[in-house]
FINUGU-386328 format. One record per atom (N, C-alpha, C): x, y, z; atom name. Coordinates in nm, 4 decimals, always signed. Each point is the difference from the previous one (the first is absolute). Last residue first. Layout:
residues N
(palo (X,Y,Z),'CA')
...
***
This chain:
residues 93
(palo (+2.9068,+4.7836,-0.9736),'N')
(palo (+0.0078,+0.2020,+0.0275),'CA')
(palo (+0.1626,-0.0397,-0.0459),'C')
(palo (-0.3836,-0.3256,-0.1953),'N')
(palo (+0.1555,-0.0004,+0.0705),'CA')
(palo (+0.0084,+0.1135,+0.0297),'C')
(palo (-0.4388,-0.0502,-0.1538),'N')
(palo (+0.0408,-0.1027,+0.0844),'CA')
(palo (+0.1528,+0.0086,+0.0398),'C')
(palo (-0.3819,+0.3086,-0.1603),'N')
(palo (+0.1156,-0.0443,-0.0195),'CA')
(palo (+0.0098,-0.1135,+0.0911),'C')
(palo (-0.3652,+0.2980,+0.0291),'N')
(palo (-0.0098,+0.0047,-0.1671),'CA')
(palo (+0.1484,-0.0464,-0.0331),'C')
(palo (-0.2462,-0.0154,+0.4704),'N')
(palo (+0.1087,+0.1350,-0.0176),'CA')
(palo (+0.0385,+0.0055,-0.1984),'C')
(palo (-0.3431,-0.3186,+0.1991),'N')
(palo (-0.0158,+0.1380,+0.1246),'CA')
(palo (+0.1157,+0.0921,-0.0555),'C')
(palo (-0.0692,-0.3922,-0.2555),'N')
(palo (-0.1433,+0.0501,-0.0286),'CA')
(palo (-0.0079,+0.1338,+0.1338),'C')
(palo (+0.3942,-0.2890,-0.0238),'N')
(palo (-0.0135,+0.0440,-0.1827),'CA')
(palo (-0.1150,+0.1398,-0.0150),'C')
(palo (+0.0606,-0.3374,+0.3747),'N')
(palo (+0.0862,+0.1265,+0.0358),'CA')
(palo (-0.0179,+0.1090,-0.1493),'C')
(palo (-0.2410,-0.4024,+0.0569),'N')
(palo (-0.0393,+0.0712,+0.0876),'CA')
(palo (+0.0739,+0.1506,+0.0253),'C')
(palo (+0.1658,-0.3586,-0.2812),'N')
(palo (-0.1450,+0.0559,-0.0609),'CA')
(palo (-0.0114,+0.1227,+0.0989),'C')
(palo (+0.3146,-0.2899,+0.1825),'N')
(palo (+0.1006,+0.0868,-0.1152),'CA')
(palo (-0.1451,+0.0514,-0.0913),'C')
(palo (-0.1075,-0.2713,+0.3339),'N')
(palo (+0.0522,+0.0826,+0.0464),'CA')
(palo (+0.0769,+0.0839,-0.0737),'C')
(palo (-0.2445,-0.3542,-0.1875),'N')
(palo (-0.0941,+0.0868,+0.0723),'CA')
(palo (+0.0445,+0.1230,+0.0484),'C')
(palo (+0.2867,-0.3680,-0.1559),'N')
(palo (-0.0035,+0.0828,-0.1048),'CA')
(palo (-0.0976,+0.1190,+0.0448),'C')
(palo (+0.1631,-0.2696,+0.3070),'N')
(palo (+0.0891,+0.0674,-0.0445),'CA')
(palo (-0.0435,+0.0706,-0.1054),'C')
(palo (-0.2443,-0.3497,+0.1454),'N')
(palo (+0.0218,+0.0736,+0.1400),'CA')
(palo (+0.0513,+0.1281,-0.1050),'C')
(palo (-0.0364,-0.3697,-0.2638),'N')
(palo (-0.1215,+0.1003,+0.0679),'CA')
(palo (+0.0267,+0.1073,+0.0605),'C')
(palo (+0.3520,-0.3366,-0.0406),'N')
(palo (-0.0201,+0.0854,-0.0905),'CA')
(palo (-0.0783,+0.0666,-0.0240),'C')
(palo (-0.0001,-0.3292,+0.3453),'N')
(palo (+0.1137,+0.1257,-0.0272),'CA')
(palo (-0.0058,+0.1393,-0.1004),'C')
(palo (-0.2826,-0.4087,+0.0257),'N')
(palo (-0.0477,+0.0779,+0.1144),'CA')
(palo (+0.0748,+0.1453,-0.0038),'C')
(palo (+0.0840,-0.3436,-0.3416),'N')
(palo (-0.0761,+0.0822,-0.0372),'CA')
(palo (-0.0317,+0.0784,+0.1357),'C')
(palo (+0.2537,-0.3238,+0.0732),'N')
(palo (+0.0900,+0.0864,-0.0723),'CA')
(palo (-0.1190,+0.1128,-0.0578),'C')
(palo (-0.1371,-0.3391,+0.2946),'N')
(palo (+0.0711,+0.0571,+0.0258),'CA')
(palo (+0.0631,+0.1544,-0.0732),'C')
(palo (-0.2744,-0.3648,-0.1910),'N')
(palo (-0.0669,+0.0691,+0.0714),'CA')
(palo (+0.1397,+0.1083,+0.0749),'C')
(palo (+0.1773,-0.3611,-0.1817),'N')
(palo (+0.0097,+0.1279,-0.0928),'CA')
(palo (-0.1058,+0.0374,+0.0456),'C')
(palo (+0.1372,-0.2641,+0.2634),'N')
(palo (+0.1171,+0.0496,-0.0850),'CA')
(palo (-0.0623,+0.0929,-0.0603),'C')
(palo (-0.3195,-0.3306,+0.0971),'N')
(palo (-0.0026,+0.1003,+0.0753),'CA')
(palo (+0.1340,+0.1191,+0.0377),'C')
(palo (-0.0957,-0.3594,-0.3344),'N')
(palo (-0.0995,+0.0861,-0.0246),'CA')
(palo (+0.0230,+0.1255,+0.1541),'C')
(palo (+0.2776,-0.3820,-0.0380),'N')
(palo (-0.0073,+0.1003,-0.1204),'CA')
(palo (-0.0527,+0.0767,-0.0063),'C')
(palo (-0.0023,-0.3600,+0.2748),'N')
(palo (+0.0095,+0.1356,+0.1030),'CA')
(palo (+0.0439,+0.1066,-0.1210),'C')
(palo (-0.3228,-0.4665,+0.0021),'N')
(palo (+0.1082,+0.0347,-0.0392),'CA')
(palo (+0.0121,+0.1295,+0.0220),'C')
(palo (-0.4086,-0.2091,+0.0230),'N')
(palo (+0.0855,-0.0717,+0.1246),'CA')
(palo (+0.1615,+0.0114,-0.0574),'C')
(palo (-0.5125,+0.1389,-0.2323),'N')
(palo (+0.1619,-0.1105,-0.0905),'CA')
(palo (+0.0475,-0.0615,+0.1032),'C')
(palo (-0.3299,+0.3011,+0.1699),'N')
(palo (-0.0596,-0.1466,-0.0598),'CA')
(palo (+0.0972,-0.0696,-0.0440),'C')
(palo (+0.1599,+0.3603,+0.1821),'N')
(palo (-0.0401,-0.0508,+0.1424),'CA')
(palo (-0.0927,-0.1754,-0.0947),'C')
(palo (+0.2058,+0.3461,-0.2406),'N')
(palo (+0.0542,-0.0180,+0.0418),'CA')
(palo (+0.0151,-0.0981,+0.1230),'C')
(palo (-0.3270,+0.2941,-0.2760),'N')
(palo (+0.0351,-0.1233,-0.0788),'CA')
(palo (+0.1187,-0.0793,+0.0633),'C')
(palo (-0.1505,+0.3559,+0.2642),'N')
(palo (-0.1011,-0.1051,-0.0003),'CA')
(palo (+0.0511,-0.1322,-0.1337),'C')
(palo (+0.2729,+0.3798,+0.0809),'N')
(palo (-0.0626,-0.0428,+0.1307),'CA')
(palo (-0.0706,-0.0967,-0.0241),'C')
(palo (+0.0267,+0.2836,-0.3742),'N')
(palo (+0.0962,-0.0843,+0.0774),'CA')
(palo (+0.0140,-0.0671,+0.0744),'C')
(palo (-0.3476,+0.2943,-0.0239),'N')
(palo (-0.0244,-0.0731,-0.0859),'CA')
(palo (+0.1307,-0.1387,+0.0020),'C')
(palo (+0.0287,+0.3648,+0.2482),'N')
(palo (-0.0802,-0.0611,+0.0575),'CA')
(palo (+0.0092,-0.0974,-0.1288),'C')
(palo (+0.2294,+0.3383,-0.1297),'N')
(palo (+0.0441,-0.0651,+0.0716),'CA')
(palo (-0.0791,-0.1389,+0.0710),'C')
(palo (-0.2109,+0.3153,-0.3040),'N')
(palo (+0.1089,-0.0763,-0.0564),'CA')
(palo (+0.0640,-0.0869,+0.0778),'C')
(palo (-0.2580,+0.3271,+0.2116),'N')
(palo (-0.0929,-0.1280,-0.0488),'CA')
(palo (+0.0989,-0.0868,-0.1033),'C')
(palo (+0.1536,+0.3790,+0.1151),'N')
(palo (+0.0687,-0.0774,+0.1608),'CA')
(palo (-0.1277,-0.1108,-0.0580),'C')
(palo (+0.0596,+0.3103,-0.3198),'N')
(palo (+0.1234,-0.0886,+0.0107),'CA')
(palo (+0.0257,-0.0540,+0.1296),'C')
(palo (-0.4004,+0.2655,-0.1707),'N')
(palo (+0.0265,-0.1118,-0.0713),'CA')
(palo (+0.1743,-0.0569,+0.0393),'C')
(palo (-0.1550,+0.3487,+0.2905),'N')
(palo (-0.0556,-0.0902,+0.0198),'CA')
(palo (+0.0152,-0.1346,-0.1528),'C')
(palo (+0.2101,+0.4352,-0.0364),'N')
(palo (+0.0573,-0.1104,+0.1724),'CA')
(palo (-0.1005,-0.0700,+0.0186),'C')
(palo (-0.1117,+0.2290,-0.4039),'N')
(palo (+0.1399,-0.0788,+0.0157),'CA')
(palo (+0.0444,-0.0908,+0.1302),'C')
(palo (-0.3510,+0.3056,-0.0276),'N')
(palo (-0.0600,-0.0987,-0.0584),'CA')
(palo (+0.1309,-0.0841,-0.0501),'C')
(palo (+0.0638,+0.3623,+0.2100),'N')
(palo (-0.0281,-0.0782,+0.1210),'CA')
(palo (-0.0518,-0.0815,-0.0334),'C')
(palo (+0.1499,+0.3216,-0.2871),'N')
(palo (+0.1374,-0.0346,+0.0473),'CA')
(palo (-0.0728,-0.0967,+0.1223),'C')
(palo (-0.2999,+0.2127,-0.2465),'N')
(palo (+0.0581,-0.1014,-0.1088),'CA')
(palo (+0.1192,-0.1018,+0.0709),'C')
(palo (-0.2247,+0.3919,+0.1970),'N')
(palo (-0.1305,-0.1697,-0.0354),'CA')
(palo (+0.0996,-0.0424,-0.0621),'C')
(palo (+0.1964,+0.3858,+0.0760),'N')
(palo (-0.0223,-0.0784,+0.0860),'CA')
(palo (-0.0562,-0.0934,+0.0081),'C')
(palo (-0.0146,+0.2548,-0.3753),'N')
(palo (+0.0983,-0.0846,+0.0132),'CA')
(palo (+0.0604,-0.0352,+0.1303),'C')
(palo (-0.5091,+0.0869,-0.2079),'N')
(palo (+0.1583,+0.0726,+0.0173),'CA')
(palo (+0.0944,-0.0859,+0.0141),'C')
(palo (-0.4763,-0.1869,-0.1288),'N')
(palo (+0.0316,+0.1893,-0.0090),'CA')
(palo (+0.0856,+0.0880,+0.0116),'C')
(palo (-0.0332,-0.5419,-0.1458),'N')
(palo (+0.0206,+0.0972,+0.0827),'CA')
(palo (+0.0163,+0.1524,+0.0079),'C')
(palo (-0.0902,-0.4218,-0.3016),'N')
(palo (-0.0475,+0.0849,+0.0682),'CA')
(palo (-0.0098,+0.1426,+0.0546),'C')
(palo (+0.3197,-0.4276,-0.0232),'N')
(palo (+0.0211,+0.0771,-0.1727),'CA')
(palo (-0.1457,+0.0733,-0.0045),'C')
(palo (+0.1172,-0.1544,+0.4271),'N')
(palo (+0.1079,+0.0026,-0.0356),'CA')
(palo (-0.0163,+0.0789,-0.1650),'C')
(palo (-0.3646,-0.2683,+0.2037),'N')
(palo (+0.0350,+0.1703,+0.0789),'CA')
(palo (+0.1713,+0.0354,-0.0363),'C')
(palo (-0.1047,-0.4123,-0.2019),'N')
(palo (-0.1541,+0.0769,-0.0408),'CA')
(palo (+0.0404,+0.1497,+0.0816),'C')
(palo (+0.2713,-0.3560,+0.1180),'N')
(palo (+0.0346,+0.0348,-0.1265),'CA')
(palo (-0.1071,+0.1181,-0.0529),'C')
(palo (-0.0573,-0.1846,+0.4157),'N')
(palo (+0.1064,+0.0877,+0.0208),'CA')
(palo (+0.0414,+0.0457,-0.1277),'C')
(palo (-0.3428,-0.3263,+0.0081),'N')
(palo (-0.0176,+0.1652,+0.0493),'CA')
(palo (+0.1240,+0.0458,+0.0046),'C')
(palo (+0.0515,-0.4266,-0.0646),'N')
(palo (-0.0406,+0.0681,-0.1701),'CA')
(palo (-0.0611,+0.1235,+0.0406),'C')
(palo (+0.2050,-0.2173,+0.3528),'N')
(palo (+0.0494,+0.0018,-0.0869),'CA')
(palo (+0.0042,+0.0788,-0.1398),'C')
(palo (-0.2996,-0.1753,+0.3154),'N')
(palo (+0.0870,+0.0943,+0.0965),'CA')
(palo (+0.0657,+0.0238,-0.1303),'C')
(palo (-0.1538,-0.3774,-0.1137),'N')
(palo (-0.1147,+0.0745,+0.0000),'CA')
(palo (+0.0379,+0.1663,+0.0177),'C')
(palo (+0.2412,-0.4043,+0.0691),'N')
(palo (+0.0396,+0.0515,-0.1130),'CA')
(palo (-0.1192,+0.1142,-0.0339),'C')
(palo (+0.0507,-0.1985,+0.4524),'N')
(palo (+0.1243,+0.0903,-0.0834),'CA')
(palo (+0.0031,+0.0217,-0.1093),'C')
(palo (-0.3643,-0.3125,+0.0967),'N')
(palo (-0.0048,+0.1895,+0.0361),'CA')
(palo (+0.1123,+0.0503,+0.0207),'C')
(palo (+0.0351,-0.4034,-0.1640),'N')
(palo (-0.1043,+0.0385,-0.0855),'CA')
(palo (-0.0318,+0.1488,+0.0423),'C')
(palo (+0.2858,-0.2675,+0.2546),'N')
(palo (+0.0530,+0.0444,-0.1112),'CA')
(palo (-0.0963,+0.0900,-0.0999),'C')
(palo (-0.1230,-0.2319,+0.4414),'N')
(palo (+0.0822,+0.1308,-0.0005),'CA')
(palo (+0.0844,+0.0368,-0.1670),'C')
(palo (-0.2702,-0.3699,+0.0395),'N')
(palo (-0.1273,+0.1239,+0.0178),'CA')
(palo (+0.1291,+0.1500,-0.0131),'C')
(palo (+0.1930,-0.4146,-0.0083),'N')
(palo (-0.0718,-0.0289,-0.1236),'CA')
(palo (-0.0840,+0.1792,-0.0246),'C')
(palo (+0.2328,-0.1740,+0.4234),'N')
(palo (+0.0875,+0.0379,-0.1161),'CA')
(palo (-0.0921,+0.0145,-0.1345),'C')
(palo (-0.2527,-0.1852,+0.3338),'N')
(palo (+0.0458,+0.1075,+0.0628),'CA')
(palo (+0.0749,+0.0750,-0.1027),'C')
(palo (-0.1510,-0.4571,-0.0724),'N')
(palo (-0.0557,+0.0970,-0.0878),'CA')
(palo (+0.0225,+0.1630,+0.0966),'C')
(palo (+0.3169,-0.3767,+0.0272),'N')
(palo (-0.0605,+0.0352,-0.1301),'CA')
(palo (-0.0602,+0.1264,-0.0254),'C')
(palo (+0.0448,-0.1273,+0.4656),'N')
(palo (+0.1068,+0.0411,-0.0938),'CA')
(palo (+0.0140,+0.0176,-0.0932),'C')
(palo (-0.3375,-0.2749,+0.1677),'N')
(palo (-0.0117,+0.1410,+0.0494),'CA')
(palo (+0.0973,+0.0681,-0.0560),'C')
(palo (+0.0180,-0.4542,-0.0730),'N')
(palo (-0.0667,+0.0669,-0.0909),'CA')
(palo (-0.0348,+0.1301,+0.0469),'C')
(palo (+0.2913,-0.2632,+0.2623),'N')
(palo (+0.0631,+0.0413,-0.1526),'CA')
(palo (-0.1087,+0.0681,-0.0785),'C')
(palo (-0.1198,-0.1126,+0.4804),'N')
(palo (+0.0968,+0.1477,-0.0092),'CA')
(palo (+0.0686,-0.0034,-0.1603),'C')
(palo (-0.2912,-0.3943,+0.0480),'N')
(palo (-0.0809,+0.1186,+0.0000),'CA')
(palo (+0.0859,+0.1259,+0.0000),'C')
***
């Protein structure tokens, strides 16, 4: 019974990460400004991540979560180099 719960737990969570997903794409190319745009980013790339996560936990190989990782990073960083882009109109002083 805990194998077929697992199935369909992973099964549901993918379908609505991918759901999460296609909004963030939809408010992303939308978006009235470019704060919507820069938060319709941080959210399609931590649902990217999640998404990871999960193909990771059904495969049972730590590939998927390597590179969840690496995308966490690289989120982080690009938001913060956006964020700065969008308060002072530069990013390197």
């Amino acid at each position: 019974m805990s194998a077929t719960l697992l199935f369909w737990s992973l099964s549901l969570a993918q379908v609505l990460l991918a759901l999460a997903m296609a909004a963030a794409v939809y408010r992303m190319i939308k978006g009235p400004r470019a704060q919507d745009r820069v938060l319709s980013l941080d959210s399609l790339y931590v649902n990217a991540m999640l998404m990871l996560v999960v193909f990771g936990i059904r495969s049972g190989t730590t590939h998927y979560f390597e590179a969840a990782l690496i995308i966490g990073v690289l989120g982080f960083t690009s938001s913060v180099a956006l964020a700065k882009f969008l308060m002072r109109g530069e990013v390197i002083e």
